[in-house]
N, C-alpha and C positions, 0 to 999 in steps of 0.2 A: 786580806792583805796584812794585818795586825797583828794576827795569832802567832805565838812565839817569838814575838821580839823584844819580850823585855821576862828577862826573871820574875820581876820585882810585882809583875799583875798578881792578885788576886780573885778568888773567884766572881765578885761581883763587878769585877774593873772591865772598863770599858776603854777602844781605841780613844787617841786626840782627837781623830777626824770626826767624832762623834756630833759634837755641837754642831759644824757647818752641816753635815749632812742632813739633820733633823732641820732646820733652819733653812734649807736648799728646798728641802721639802716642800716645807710652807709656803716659802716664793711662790713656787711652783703650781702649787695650789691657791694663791691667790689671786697669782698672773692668768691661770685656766677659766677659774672661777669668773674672773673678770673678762676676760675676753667673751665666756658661754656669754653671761647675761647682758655685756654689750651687743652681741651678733644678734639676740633675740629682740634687744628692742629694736633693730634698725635689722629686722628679719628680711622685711622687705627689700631691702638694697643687696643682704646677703643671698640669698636666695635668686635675683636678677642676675646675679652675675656667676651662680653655682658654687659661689663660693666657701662650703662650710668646711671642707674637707681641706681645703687649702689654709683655711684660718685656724683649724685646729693642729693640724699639723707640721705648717709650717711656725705655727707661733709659738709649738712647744721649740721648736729649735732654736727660734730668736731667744725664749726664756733661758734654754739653759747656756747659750753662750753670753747673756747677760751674768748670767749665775759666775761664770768664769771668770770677767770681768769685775764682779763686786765682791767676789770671794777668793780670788786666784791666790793671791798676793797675802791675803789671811791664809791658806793653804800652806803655803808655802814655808810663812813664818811659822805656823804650827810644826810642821815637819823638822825645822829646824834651832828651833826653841823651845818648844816644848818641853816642860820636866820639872823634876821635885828639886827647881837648885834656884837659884836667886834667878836668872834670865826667865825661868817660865814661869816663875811667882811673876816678874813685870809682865811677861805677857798675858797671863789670863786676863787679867782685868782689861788688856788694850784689846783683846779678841773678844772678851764680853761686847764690848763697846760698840765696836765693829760690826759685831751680828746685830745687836739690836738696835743700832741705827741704820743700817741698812736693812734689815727686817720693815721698817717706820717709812721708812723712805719708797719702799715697795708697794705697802698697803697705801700710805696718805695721796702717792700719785694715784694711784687706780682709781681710789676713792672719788677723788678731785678728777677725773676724766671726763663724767657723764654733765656735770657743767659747763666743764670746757668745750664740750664737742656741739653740746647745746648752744654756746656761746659762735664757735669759731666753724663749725663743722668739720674737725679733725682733732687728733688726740693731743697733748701740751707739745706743744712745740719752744721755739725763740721765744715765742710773746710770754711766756708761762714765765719766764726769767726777767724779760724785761720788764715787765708791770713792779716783780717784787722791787725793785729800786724803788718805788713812789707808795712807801708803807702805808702814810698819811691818807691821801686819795682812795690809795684800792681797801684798805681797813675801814675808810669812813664806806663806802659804796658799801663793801660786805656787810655791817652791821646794819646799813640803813634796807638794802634790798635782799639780803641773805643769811637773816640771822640764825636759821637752824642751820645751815651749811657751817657758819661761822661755829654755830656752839659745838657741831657733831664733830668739827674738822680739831678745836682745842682737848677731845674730850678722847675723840682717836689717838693723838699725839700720846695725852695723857696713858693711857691703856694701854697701847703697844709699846711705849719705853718701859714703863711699869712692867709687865709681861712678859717682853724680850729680855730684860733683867734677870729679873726671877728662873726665866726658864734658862738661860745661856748660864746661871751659877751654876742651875742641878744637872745642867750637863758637861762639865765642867768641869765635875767631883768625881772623884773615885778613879782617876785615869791610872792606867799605864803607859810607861813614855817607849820609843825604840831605842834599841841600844845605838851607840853614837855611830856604829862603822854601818848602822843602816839608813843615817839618814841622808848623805850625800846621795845614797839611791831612792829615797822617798821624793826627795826636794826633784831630783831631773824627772820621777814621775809626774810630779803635781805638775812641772812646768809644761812637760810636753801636755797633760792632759788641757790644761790653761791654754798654750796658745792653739790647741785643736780646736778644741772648744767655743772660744771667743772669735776664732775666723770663723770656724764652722762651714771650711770647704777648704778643699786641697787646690782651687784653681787660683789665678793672677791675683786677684781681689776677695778681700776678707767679705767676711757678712754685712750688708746695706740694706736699705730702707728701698731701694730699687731693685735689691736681689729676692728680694722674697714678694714684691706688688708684683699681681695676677691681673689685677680689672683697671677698668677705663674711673673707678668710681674712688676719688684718693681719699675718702673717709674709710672705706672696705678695706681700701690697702694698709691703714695706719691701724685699724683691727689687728693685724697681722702680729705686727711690734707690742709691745707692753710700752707705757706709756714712761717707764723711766729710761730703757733704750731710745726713745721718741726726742725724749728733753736731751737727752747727755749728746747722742747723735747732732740735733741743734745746735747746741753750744756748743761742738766740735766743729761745725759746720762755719758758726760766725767766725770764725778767725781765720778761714778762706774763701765765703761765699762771696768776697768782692769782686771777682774775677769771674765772672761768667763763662770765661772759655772753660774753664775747670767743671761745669755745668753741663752746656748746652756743646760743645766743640768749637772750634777753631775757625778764624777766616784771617788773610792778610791783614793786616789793619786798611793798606791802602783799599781794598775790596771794600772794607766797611765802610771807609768814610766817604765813598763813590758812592755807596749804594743809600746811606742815609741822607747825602744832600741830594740824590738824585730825588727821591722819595717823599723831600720835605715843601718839593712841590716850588723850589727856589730854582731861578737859572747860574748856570756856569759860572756866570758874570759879579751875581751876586755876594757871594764868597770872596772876602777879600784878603784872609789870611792865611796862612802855612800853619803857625804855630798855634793856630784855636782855630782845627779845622771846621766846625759848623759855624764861624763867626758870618753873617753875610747882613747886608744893612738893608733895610725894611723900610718902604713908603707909607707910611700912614692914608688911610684912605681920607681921613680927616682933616680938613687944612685949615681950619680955626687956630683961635684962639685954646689951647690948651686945656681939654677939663680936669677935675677931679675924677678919682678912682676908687669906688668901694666895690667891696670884695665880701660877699655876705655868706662866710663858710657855714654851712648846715653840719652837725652832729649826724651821723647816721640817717640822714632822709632819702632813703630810696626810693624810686619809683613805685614801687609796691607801696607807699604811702600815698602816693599823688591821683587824685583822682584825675584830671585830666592829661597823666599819662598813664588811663587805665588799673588804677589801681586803687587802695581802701578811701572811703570821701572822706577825709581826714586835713583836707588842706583847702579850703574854700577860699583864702585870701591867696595864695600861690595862683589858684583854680582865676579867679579874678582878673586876678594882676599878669597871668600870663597873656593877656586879650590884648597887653598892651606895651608888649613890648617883644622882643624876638626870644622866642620859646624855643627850646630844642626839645624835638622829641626822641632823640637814639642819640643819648650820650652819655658817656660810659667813661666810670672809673678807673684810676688804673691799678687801684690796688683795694686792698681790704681794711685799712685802718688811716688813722686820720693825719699822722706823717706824711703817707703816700699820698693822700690827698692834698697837705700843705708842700710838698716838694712838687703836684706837677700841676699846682694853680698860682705858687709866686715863684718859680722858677722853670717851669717848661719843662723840668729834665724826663728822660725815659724813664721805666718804672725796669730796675733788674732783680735779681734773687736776693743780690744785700738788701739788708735794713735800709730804710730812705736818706737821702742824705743828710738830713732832718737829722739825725744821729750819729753821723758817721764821722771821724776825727780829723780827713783831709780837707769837708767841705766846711767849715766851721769860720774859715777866713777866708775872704775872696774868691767863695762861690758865685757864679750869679744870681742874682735875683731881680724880680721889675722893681723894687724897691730902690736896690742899687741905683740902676737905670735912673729910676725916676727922681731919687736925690743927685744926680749929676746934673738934672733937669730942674734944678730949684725947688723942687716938693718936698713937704715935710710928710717922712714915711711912719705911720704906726701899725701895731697891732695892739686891739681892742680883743680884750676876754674876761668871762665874770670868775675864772678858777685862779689854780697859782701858773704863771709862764713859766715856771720853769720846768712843768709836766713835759715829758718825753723829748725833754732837752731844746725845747723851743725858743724859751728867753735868749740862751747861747747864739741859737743857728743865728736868729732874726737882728740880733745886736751885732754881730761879727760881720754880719750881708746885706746891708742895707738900709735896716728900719733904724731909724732913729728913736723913736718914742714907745714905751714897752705901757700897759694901763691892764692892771689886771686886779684881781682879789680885794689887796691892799688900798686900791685908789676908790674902792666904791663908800658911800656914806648913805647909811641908813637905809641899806638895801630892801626892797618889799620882800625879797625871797632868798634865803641862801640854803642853798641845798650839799649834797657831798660831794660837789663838783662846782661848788663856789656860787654867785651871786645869779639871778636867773637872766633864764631869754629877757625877759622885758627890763628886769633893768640893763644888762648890757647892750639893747638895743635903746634907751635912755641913754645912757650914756655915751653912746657911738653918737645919738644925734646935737647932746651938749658938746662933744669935743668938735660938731662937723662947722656948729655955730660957733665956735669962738674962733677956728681955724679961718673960716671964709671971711668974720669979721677981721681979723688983722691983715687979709689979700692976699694969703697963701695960698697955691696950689697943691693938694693934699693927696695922696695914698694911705688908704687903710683897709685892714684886715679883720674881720671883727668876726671871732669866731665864738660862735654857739656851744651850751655844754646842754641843758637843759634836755635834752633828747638822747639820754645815756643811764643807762642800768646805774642807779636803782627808780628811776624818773620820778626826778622828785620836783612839783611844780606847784607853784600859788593855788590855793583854792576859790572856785567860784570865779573862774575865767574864762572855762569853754563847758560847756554841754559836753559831759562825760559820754564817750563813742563805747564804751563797757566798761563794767564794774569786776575788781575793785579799781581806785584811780589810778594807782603806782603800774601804770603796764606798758609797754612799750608805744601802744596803739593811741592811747592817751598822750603820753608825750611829745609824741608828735603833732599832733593835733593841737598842743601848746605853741609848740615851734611857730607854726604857722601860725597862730594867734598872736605872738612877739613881730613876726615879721608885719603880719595886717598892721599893727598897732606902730612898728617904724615907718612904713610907707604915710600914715596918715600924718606924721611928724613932718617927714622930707617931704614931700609936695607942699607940705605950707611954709617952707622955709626955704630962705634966701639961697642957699649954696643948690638946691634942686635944679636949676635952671643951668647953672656949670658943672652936673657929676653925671658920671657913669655909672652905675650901679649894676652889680650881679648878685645875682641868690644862684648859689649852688651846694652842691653836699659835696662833703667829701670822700663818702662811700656808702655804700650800704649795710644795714646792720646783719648781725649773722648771717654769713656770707657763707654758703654750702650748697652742697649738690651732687649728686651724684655724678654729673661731668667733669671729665679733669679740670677743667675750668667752667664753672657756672656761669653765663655768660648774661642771661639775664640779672643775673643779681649786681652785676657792674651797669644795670643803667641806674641814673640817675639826674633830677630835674636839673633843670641852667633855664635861667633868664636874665637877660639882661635888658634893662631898664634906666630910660633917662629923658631928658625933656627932647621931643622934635625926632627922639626915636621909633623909626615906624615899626608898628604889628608886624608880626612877621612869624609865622611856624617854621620852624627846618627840619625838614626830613634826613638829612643826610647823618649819616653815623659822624659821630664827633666825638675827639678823647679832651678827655681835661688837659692835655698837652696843647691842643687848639686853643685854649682859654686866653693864657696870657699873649699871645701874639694878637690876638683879635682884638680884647679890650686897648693893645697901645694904640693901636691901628684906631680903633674909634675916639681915643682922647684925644689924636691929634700928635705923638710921638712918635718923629722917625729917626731913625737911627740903629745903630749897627749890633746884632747881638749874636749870642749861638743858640739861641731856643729854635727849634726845628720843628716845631708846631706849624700847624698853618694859620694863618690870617684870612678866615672863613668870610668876611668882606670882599675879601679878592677870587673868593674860590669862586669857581661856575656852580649853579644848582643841579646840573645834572652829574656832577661828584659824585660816588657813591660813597665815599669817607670812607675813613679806617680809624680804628681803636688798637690800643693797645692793653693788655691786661695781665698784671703778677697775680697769681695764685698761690699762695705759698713759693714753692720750686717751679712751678708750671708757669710758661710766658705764652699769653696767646694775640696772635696776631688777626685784628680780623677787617677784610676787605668787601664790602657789600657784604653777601651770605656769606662769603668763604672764610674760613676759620683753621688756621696753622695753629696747634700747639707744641709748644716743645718740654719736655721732660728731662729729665738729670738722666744722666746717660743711657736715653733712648732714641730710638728714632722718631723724628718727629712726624703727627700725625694730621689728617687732613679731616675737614670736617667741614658739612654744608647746616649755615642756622637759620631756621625756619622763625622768621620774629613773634610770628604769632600763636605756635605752639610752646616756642620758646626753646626746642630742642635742638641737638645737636645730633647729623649724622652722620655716619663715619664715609669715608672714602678711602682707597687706597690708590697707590700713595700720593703724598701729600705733594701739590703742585712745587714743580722744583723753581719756581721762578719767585712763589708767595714763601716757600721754605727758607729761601736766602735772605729775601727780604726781612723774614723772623728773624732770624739769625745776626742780622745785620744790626738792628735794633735792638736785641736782648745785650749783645755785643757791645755796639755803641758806648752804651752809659757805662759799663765796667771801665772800658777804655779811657773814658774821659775824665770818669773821677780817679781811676789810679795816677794816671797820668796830668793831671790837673788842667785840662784843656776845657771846662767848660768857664769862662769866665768872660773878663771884658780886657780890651789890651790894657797892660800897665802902663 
């Protein structure tokens, strides 16, 4: 395409396009390279779903429409600036730059995948962005739990600038430029080849993360992408993902808000307002005197930890203590991270494809929360944490909604253990139980939240506390087994003290750790333990499926608050035992809906599919198609919570 277009080449001169091409190259070869040795070690999942052929090939095409995307635009300039005169003097060095930060950018994502996916079970997504806002925290974690990752990931950076440098000068040198009357015809070529490219289909809609997934298995399908299409895709995504209909499809709103208060198991009656449709006012099964409320959020304790819900003996005092107070056995998270666990354990809300509202810029004032609620009610609201609150925007949400009183990092003295995640389980359960005594001493009626760090990569905990369950100590296995060490060590505190006799008490997690699977939604890894506990509260096991959304409706119900809200949870006190519950569950993009066995998922623009879950193999099997009556219902719900927080309807009357 170059030859003869400039007098001025000589024999060793080389086209402009030369750097990007060489540099495309590499991409190319690194995105491949990366993708071969990812499919090989999760061979087993690609192979289950036949998929080698799809992943090589279709993921050279996601690569080179990324290519277009991170070089179009440098294309283009070259074609148009290029040359031996002042403008292509400024630009080489801006094309230098160009190529080898994005060259950097290519390699350090790839690199950084096979953690993340270890971590998360899918390639960087949201989360890969959101964490870098909290340097402090995620820098102390990597160094304490990750420090070859840390030294190989500075040492990359260092190489591939250095590298990409050196190489983008010596390709760089010795060009021939085109003559001027052919660059207005180079520049329309680069452009048409860019936007062909970057769609990478002549039909309605450009190239997606839904256009090229083949299997039921949404790790296989994120194979597909390279992991910097994955991230930018993401961040492209948060500054529309509030809106669910743009997701999952469409319903009347009137249809939605019939079909969630039908659902939420409330009568007609109950609903008292137009303008904050799920608002309906709630009988407390409790007619006392008022208790207290603690709120014992777990870091990552899944099921898979708990021995008596089946899984590693890792928690002997949970194990214990569940004999004596009302145990759930099937209940389930609604999301993957500890947001979505703090948004649907003090405020009820649905779990959708946005980020929790934990983060979000509408809900930051006059969201509801039981907090709210229960400071209108004369209670003094805290949250208790041994890190800094203002991690993943917490201090913000909790002070704008509610809580009154923030205790975190800062307020501890002379801590027995501070790890890179702040002060440990036992002293923040020490310290939960000094604040519970000074509070009951003055005659207040209290709320709090007292959330766990202790049980989070890099697990870092006091030594010579528990009987190491394997070696070395720092493991996840370990840490947990700490956890429930803290919590044994706070119950032996609260029963000998005064405020026991008027609190409520829950121990629950807020999700499970590594959260993956080869189902569009892993459905076993959203169980997780709930007990709640308190004096004159009887034994009790539940069988019935139950989402953390049930939480806070149940504990008002047991402290003896009635009054009017819009949490659509149920109040599991009132429900019959032959219920067979429902959970609700985000997976990344995937919302699944699940009733007894049966299980509704919904996907970014697919059709939603139908699934029978087996609790005891843990499996999901497919049906087709998905019951139209359980599909609306999905819809209704994924729907719901976009609705209410765009529109600001989830609150309390002003």
């Amino acid at each position: 395409m170059q030859s003869g277009l400039s007098p001025r080449g000589h024999h060793n001169a080389h086209g402009p396009f030369r750097a990007i091409f060489i540099f495309s190259l590499l991409v190319l070869f690194i995105a491949t390279a990366s993708r071969i040795a990812l499919g090989l070690w999760q061979a087993d999942r690609v192979a289950a779903v036949d998929g080698w052929s799809h992943l090589l090939i279709q993921g050279l095409r996601v690569d080179i429409a990324t290519l277009c995307w991170l070089w179009g635009i440098a294309a283009l300039g070259t074609a148009l600036f290029s040359g031996d005169h002042f403008i292509g003097r400024l630009w080489q060095p801006i094309l230098r730059v160009w190529l080898t930060v994005g060259l950097w950018i290519m390699l350090f994502l790839e690199a950084s995948t096979p953690a993340f996916i270890e971590e998360y079970g899918i390639r960087p997504n949201r989360l890969y962005v959101e964490y870098l806002i909290y340097p402090k925290e995620v820098l102390s974690m990597l160094w304490a739990g990750r420090k070859l990752e840390l030294i190989f990931s500075v040492l990359l950076t260092i190489g591939t600038l250095w590298g990409g440098w050196i190489l983008s000068g010596k390709l760089t040198k010795n060009l021939r430029f085109p003559r001027w009357y052919w660059r207005p015809v180079l520049a329309l070529i680069v452009i048409a080849i860019t936007i062909l490219g970057a769609r990478s289909t002549l039909g309605h809609r450009p190239l997606n993360p839904a256009l090229v997934a083949f299997a039921d298995d949404p790790l296989v399908n994120s194979l597909v992408i390279n992991s910097a299409y994955s991230l930018v895709f993401a961040i492209k995504q948060m500054g529309s993902e509030e809106d669910a209909s743009k997701v999952y499809g469409k319903l009347d709103n009137a249809e939605i808000i019939a079909t969630i208060r039908q659902e939420s198991g409330r009568p007609d009656s109950a609903f008292t307002s137009t303008d904050i449709p799920s608002l309906s006012f709630n009988q407390a099964s409790y007619t006392g005197k008022p208790k207290n409320l603690v709120i014992l959020l777990q870091e990552s304790l899944g099921a898979r930890f708990v021995s008596s819900l089946g899984g590693l003996p890792l928690t002997p005092n949970i194990d214990a203590l569940s004999k004596e107070g009302w145990y759930f056995d099937n209940l389930y998270a609604t999301g993957t991270r500890s947001v979505r666990g703090i948004e649907a354990v003090t405020t009820g809300f649905t779990p959708t494809p946005a980020r929790a509202v934990v983060k979000l810029g509408k809900s930051q004032v006059g969201f509801f929360s039981i907090a709210e609620l229960l400071k209108n009610h004369g209670y003094t609201t805290q949250f208790i944490y041994g890190g800094e609150s203002h991690f993943d925007n917490m201090r913000s949400f909790f002070l704008g909604n509610g809580f009154s009183d923030i205790i975190d990092q800062k307020d501890y003295k002379s801590p027995a253990f501070v790890g890179s995640w702040g002060a440990s389980d036992e002293d923040l359960m020490r310290k939960a139980n000094s604040e519970f005594e000074r509070l009951h001493s003055e005659g207040k009626p209290f709320f709090s939240l007292v959330f766990s760090s202790s049980n989070h990569d890099p697990f870092e905990f006091p030594d010579d506390r528990i009987e190491l369950y394997e070696q070395p100590k720092q493991t996840r296995n370990n840490a947990a087994k700490y956890a429930d060490y803290a919590i044994g060590e706070f119950f032996k505190l609260a029963k000998n003290a005064d405020y026991w006799k008027d609190t409520i008490f829950i121990v629950v997690a807020d999700h499970d750790s590594r959260v993956g699977g080869a189902d569009l939604v892993p459905v076993s890894r959203f169980r997780i333990p709930g007990l709640i506990l308190g004096d004159n509260l009887a034994p009790k096991r539940d069988h019935r499926i139950v989402s953390q959304i049930d939480l806070p409706p149940t504990l008002l119900s047991l402290i003896g608050i009635s009054d009017s809200y819009p949490m659509l949870g149920r109040d599991l006190t009132q429900v019959s035992d032959d219920w067979p519950g429902r959970a609700l569950m985000q997976y990344d993009k995937n919302f699944a809906l699940m009733e007894g066995k049966d299980v509704v998922i919904l996907q970014p623009e697919k059709a939603a599919q139908g699934f029978e879950y087996n609790e005891k193999t843990e499996q999901l099997t497919p049906y087709a198609p998905a019951a139209a009556a359980l599909e609306k219902k999905a819809l209704s719900w994924a729907l719901w919570g976009s609705l209410a927080y765009q529109q600001e309807l989830y609150r309390l009357p002003k």
